[in-house]
C-alpha positions as CSV (number, residue, x, y, z in Angstrom):
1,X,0.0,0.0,0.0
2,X,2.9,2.4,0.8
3,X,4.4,1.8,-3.1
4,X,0.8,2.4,-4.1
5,X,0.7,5.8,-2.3
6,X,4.1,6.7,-3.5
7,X,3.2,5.6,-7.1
8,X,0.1,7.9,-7.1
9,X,2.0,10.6,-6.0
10,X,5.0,10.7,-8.5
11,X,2.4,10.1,-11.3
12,X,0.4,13.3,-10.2
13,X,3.6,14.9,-9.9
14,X,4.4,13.7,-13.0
15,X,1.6,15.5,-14.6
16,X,2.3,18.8,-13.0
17,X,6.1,19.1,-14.1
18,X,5.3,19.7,-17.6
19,X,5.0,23.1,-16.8
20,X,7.4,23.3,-13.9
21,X,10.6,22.4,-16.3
22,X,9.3,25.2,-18.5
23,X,9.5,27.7,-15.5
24,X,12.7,27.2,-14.6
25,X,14.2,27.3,-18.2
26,X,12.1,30.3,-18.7
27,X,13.5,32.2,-15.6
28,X,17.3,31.7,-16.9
29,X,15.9,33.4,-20.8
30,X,14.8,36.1,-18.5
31,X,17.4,37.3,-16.2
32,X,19.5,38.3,-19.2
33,X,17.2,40.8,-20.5
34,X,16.5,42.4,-16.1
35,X,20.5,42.0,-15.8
36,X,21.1,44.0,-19.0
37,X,18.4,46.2,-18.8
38,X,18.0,47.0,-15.4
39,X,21.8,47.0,-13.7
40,X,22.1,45.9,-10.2
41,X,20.5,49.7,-8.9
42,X,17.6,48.4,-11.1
43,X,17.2,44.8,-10.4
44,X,17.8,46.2,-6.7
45,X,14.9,48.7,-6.9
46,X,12.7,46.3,-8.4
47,X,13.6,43.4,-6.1
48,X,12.5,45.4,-3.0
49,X,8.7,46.8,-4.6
50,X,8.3,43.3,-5.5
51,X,8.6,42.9,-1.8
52,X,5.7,45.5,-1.0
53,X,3.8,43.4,-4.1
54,X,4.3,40.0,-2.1
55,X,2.9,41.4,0.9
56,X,-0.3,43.1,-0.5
57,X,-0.9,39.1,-2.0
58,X,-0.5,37.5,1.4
59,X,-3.0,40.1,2.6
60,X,-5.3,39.8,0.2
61,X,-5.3,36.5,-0.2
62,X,-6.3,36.5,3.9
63,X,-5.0,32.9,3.9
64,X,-7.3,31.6,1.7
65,X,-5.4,28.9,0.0
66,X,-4.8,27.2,2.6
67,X,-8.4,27.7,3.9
68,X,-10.0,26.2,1.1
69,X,-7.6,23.1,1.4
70,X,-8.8,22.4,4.7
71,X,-12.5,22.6,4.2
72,X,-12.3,21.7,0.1
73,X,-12.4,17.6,1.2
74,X,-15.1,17.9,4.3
75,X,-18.0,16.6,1.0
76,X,-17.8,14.1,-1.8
77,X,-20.6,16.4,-3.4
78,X,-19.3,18.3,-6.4
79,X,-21.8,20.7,-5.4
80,X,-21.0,21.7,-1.9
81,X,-17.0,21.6,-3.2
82,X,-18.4,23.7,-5.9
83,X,-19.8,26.1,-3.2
84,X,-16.5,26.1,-1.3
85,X,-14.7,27.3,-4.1
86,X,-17.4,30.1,-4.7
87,X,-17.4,31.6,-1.2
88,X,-13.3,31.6,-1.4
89,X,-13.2,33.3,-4.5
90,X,-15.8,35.8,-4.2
91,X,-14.0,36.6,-0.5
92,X,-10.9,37.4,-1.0
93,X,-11.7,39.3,-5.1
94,X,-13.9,41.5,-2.5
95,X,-11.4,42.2,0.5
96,X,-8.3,42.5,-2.3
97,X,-10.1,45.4,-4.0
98,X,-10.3,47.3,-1.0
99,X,-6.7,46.6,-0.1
100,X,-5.8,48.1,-3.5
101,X,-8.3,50.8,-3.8
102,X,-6.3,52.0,0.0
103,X,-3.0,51.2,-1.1
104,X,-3.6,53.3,-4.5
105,X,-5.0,56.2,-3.0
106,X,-1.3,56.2,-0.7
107,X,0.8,55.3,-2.5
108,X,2.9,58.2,-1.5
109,X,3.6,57.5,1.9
110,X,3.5,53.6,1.3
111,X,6.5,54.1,-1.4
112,X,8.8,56.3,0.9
113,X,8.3,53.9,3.5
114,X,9.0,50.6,1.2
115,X,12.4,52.5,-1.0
116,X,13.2,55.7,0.7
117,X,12.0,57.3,-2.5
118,X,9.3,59.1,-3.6
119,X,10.3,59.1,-7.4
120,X,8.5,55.6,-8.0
121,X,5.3,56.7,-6.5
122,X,3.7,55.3,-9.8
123,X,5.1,51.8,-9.5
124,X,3.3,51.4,-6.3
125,X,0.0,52.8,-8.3
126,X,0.5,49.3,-10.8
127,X,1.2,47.2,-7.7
128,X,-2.3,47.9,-6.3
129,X,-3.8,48.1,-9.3
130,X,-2.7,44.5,-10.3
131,X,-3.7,42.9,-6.6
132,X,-7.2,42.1,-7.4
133,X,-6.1,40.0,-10.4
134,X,-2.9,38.6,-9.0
135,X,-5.6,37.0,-5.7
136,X,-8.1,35.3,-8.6
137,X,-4.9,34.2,-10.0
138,X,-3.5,32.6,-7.4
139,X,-6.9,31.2,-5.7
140,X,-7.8,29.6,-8.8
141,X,-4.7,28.0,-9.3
142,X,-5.2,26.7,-5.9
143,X,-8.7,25.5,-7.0
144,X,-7.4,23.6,-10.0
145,X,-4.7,21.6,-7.5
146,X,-7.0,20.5,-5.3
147,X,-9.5,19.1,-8.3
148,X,-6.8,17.4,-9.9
149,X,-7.4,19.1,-13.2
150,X,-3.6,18.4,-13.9
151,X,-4.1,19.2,-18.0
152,X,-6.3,22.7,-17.2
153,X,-3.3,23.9,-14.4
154,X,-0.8,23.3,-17.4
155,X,-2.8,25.1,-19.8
156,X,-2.9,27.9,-17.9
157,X,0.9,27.3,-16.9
158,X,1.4,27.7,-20.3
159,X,-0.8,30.7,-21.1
160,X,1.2,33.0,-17.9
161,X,4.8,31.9,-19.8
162,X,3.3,33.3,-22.8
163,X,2.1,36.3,-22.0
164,X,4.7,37.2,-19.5
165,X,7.2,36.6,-22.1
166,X,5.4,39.0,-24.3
167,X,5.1,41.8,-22.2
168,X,8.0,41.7,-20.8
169,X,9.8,41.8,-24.1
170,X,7.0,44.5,-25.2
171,X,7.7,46.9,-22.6
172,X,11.4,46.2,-21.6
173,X,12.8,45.5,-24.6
174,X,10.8,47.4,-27.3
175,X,9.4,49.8,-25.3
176,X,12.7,50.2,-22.9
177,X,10.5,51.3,-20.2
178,X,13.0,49.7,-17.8
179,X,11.4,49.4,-13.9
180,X,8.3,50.2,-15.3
181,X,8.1,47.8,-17.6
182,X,8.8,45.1,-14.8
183,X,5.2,46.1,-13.4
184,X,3.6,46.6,-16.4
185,X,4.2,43.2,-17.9
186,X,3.2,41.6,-14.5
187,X,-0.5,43.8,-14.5
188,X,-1.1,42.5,-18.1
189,X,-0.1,38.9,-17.4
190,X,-2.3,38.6,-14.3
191,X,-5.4,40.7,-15.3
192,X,-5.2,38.2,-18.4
193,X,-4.4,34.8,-17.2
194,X,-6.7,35.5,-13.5
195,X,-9.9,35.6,-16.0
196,X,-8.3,32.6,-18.1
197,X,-8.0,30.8,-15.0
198,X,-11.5,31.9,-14.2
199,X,-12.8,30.0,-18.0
200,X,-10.9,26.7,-16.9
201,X,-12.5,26.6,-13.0
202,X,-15.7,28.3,-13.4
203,X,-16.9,27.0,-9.6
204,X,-17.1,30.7,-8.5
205,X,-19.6,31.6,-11.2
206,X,-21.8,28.2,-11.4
207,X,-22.5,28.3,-7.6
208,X,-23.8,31.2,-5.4
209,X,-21.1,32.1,-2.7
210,X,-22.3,30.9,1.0
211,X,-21.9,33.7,3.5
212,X,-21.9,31.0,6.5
213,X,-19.2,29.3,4.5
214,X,-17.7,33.0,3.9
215,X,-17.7,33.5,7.7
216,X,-16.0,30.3,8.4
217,X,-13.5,30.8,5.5
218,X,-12.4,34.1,6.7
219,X,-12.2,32.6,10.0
220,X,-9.5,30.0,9.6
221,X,-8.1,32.0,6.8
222,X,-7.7,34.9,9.3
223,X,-5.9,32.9,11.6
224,X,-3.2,32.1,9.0
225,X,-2.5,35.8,8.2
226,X,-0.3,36.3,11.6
227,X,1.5,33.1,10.1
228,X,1.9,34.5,6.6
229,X,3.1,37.8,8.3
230,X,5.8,35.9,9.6
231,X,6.8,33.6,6.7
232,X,7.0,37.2,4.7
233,X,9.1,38.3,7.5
234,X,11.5,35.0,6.9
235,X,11.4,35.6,3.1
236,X,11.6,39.6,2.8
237,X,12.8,41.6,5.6
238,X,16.6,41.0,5.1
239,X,16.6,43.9,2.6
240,X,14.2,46.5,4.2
241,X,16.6,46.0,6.9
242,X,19.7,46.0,4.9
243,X,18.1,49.5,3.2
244,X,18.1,51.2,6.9
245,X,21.1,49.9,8.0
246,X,23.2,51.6,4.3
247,X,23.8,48.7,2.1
248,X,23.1,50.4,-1.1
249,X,20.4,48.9,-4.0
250,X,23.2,48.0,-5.9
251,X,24.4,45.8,-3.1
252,X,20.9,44.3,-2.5
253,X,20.6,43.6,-6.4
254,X,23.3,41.3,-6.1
255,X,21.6,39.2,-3.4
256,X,18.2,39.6,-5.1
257,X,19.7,37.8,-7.8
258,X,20.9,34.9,-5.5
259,X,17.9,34.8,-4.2
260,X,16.9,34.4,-8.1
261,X,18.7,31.7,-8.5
262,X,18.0,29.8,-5.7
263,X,14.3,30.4,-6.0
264,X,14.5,28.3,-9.3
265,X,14.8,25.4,-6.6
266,X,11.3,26.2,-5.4
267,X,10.3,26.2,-9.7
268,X,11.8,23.1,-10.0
269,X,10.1,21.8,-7.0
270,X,6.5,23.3,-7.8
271,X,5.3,19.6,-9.2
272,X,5.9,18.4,-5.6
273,X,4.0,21.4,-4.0
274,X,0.8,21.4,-6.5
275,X,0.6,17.7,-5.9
276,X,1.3,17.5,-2.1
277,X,-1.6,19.0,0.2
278,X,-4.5,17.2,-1.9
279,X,-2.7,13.6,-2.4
280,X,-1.8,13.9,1.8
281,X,-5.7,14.9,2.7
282,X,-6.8,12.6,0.3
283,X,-5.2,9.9,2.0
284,X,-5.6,10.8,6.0
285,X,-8.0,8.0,6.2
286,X,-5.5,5.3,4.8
287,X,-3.3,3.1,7.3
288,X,-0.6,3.3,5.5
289,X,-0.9,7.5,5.5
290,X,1.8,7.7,8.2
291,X,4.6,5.8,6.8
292,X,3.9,7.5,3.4
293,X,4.2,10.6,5.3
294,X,7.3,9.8,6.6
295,X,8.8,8.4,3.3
296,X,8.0,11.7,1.6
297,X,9.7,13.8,3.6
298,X,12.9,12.0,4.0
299,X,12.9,11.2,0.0
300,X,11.8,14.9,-0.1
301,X,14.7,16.0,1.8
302,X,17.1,13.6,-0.5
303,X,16.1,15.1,-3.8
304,X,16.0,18.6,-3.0
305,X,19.1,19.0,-1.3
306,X,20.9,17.6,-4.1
307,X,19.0,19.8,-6.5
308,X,19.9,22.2,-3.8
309,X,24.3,21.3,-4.2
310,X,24.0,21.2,-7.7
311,X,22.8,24.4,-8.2
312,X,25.1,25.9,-5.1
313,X,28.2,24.3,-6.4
314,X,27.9,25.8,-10.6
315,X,26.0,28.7,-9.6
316,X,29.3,30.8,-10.6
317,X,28.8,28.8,-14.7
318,X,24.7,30.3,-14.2
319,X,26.1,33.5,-13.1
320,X,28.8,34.0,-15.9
321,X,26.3,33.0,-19.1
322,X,23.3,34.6,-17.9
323,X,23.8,37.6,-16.4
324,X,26.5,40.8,-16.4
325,X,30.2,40.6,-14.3
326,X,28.2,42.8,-11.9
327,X,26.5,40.2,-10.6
328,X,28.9,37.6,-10.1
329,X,29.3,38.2,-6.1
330,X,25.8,36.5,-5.8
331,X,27.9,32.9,-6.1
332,X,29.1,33.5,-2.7
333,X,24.7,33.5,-1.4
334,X,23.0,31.0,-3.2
335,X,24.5,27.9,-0.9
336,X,22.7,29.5,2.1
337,X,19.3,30.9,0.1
338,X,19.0,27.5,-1.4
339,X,17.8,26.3,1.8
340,X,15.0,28.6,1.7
341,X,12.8,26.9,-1.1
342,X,13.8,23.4,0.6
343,X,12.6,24.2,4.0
344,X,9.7,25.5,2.5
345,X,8.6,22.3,1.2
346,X,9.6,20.1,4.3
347,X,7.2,22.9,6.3
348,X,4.3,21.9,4.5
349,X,4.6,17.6,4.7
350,X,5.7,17.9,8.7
351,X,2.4,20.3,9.5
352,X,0.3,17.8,7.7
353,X,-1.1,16.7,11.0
354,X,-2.0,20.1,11.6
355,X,-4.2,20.3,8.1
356,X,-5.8,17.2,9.3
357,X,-7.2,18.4,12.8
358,X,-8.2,21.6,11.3
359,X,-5.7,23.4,14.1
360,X,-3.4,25.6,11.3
361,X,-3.8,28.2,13.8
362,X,-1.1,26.3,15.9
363,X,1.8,27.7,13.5
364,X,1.1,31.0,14.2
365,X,3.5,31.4,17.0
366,X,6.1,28.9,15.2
367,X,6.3,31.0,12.2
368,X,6.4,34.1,14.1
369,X,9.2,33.1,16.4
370,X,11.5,31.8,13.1
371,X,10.5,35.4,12.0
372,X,11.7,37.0,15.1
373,X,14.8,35.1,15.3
374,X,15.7,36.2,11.7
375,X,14.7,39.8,12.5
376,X,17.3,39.2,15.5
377,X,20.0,38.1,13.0
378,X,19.4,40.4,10.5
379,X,20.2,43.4,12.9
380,X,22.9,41.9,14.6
381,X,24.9,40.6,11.7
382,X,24.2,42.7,8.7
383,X,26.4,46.0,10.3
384,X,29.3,43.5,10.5
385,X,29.3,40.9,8.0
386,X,27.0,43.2,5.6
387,X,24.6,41.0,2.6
388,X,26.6,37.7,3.9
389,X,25.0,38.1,7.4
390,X,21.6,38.4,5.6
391,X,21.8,35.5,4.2
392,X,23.1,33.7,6.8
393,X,20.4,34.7,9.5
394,X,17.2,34.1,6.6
395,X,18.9,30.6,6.4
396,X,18.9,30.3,10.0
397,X,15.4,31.6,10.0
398,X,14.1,29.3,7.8
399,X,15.4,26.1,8.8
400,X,13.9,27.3,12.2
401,X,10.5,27.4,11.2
402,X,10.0,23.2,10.0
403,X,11.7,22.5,12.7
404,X,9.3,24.3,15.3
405,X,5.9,24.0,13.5
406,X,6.8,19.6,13.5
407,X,7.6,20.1,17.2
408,X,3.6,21.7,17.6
409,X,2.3,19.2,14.7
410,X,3.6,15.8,16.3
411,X,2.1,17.5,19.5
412,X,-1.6,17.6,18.4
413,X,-1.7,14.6,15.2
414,X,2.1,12.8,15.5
415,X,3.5,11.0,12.7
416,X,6.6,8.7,12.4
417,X,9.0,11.3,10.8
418,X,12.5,9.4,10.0
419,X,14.3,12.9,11.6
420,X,17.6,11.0,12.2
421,X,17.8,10.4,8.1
422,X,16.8,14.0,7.6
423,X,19.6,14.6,9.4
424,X,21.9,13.2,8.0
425,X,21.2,14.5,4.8
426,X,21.1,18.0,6.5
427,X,24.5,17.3,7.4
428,X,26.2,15.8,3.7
429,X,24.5,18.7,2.0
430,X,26.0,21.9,4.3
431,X,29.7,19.5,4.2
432,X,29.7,19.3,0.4
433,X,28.4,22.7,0.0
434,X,31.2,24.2,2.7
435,X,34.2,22.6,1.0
436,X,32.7,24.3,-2.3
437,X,32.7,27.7,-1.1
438,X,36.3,26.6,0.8
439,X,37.3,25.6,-3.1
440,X,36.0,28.4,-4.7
441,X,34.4,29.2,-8.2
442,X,36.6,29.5,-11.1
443,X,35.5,28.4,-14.7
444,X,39.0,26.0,-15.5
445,X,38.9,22.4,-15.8
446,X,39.9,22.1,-12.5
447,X,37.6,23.9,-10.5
448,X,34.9,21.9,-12.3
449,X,36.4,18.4,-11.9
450,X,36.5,19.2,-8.1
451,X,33.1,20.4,-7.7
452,X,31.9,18.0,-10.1
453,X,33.5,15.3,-7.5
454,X,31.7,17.2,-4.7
455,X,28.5,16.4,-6.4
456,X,29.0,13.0,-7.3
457,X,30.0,12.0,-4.0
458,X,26.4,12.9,-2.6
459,X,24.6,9.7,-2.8
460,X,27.7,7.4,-1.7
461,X,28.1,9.9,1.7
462,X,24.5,8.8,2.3
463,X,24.4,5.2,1.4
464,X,27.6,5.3,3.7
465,X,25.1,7.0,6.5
466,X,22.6,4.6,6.3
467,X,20.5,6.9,5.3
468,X,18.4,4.5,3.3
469,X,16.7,0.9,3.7
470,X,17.8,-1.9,1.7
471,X,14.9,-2.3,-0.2
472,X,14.9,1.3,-1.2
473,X,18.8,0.7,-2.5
474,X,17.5,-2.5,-4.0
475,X,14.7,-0.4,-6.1
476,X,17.1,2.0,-7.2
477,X,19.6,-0.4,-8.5
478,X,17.1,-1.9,-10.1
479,X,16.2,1.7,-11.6
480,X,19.5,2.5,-12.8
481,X,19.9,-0.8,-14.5
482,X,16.7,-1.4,-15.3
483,X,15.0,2.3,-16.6
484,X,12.2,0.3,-17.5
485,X,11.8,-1.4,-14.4
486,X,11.1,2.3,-12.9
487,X,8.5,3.0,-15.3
488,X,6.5,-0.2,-15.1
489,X,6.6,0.2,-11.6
490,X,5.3,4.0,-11.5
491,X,2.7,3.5,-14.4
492,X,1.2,0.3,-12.2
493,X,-2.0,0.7,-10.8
């Protein structure tokens, strides 16, 4: 039963990554064109409203994702799921218009406060224009996850690449409209695809919205705002601190594009989290549930952090073909931000317990305290180690916050997490990664035969560890010599 479970899951996964290796291939095309166009005071600039845009969304979106997993499963009707949806939708479209009709009208003050600047006043003006959109965007996306429409979330996948390709080389590259073309390209390619996604999950205009189900919505939905307060705070406040404490936007342009490259992790990853939540609710009832659980998160925890060295130990080879010399002091971040998208992903499989007793409310003050500890860093190492101690305290941060939300989750639902083999891939990762950085970045044959030995020695340190069971080493032998045997045993039902 616990191959069955893990067979559904890579085959849903499987479905969702058709998009998800266009993403990431799409972000490298792009970051040529911000690099060259923008500069590191641009991208820098940029980078940090992007940070007020990320905020308005976890605002407007008053937790609603994660609401409407929680109460999407409670009927097998399609028409009370249908009327979920509705209520959700309609909810947060109406409380994100009146976010952006406030930010809009001061967008003076709200500038100064997020740059130090009042000459972008009208970037601000497209960020709250675009909120509305950006919510029905992301809702419905959420929507199409948990129905398992895995061909509709593709097509609309698709449909954003397209039209964010377009406009961005309409108004950066034709138009040259620089910053402004950033936001520009991101109002059209929201307003567009948010009604496209509307056409492929039409539950919000087939079913009247439920204000009892609204109330309950907004409820639990509110309770999660405190929590995405604090995740924001994790992901974002290293460089409104770095901004009072004098590192220039040049400076924080470099890191922003770190963080660039490390976020591809999190695209590369996105077929795991679209498939996760509704395959682990799905199955709560199963006996098998726990150990699948537990096999996901230490397999999760294998396959990221390599993803995770990989990208840490050639990120100097991304950095040289893809962007401008200026940005070539990123190299020395990525190995610490990379941990950012992985932890990420590990949150959301240890809470799972949490999701299933309905108690999300619980990670409020586990979230808040990883926030508060990398507030904590931020000021105390940024004035002496400068963007390195930013990037060393939101990695601290963030490996915090899993690690504190499993402690409340195997509190109120436990499951049999295998934390000693997370561990111990914890461990391989920040050794390999440490005698990278000790090596250093240089493109010569040498420098890549001894990081490409760094990365090859990954799985042996592990099998070395113990880290798996023989009948998972048996399997993949059996994959490696056998690709067939792999796919025969994935495609079974």
């Amino acid at each position: 039963m616990l191959s069955k479970n893990l067979r559904r899951l890579i085959r849903t996964m499987t479905g969702y990554s058709l998009n998800t290796l266009i993403g990431p291939l799409f972000t490298i095309l792009l970051t040529p064109l911000y690099a060259a166009a923008l500069g590191t005071n641009g991208y820098g600039t940029v980078d940090t409203l992007m940070i007020l845009a990320h905020l308005l969304l976890m605002f407007g979106l008053l937790g609603m994702n994660s609401a409407l997993s929680a109460f999407y499963f409670d009927s097998q009707e399609p028409k009370a799921r249908e009327k979920v949806a509705s209520s959700a939708v309609w909810l947060v479209l109406l409380w994100s218009c009146l976010i952006a009709a406030l930010i809009f009208f001061t967008a003076g003050p709200v500038t100064y406060l997020s740059v130090r600047r009042t000459d972008v006043v009208y970037l601000t003006e497209i960020i709250a224009i675009t909120l509305p959109f950006s919510v029905l965007y992301s809702i419905q996306t959420t929507l199409l996850r948990l129905k398992t429409a895995v061909w509709r979330a593709n097509i609309l996948a698709f449909l954003y690449i397209i039209v964010f390709a377009a406009s961005n080389v309409t108004f950066i590259v034709l138009l040259d409209w620089g910053s402004q073309g950033v936001f520009w390209s991101y109002l059209v390619t929201y307003s567009s695809t948010s009604l496209a996604a509307l056409a492929l999950a039409p539950d919000a205009v087939r079913s009247w919205p439920s204000f009892s189900l609204m109330r309950k919505l907004s409820q639990t939905g509110a309770l999660l705002v405190p929590t995405g307060l604090a995740v924001w705070l994790l992901v974002y406040i290293d460089r409104p601190i770095m901004i009072y404490l004098g590192i220039t936007t040049a400076q924080i342009g470099i890191y922003a594009m770190a963080y660039k490259l490390a976020s591809m992790l999190a695209v590369a990853l996105q077929a795991f989290y679209a498939a996760w939540l509704p395959f682990a609710m799905e199955i709560k009832d199963s006996e098998t549930a726990p150990r699948t659980y537990s096999k996901v998160l230490t397999y999760f925890a294998v396959l990221g952090l390599g993803l995770a060295l990989c990208i840490s130990l050639f990120s100097h080879e991304v950095f040289v073909l893809f962007t401008t010399p200026d940005f070539l002091p990123a190299e020395n971040y990525v190995w610490l931000l990379a941990l950012v998208p992985l932890t990420s992903g590990m949150h959301s499989i240890v809470t799972v317990g949490l999701y299933i007793s309905k108690r999300l409310g619980q990670l409020n003050w586990t979230v808040s305290a990883a926030a508060a500890a990398n507030i904590a860093l931020n000021l105390l190492l940024i004035p002496f180690l400068g963007v390195m101690g930013a990037a060393v305290a939101t990695a601290v941060g963030y490996v915090l916050s899993p690690l504190l939300s499993a402690f409340v989750a195997q509190r109120v639902h436990p499951f049999p997490f295998e934390w000693g083999r997370v561990l111990r891939i914890f461990v391989v990762y920040l050794l390999l990664s440490g005698c990278g950085v000790f090596l250093g970045s240089r493109t010569e044959v040498m420098s890549l035969l001894l990081r490409a030995g760094l990365l090859f020695s990954y799985v042996p340190l592990l099998i070395m560890l113990r880290t798996f069971e023989p009948w998972e080493l048996q399997l993949a032998r059996k994959a490696v010599l056998k690709p067939r045997y792999l796919l025969r045993w994935i495609t079974h039902s």
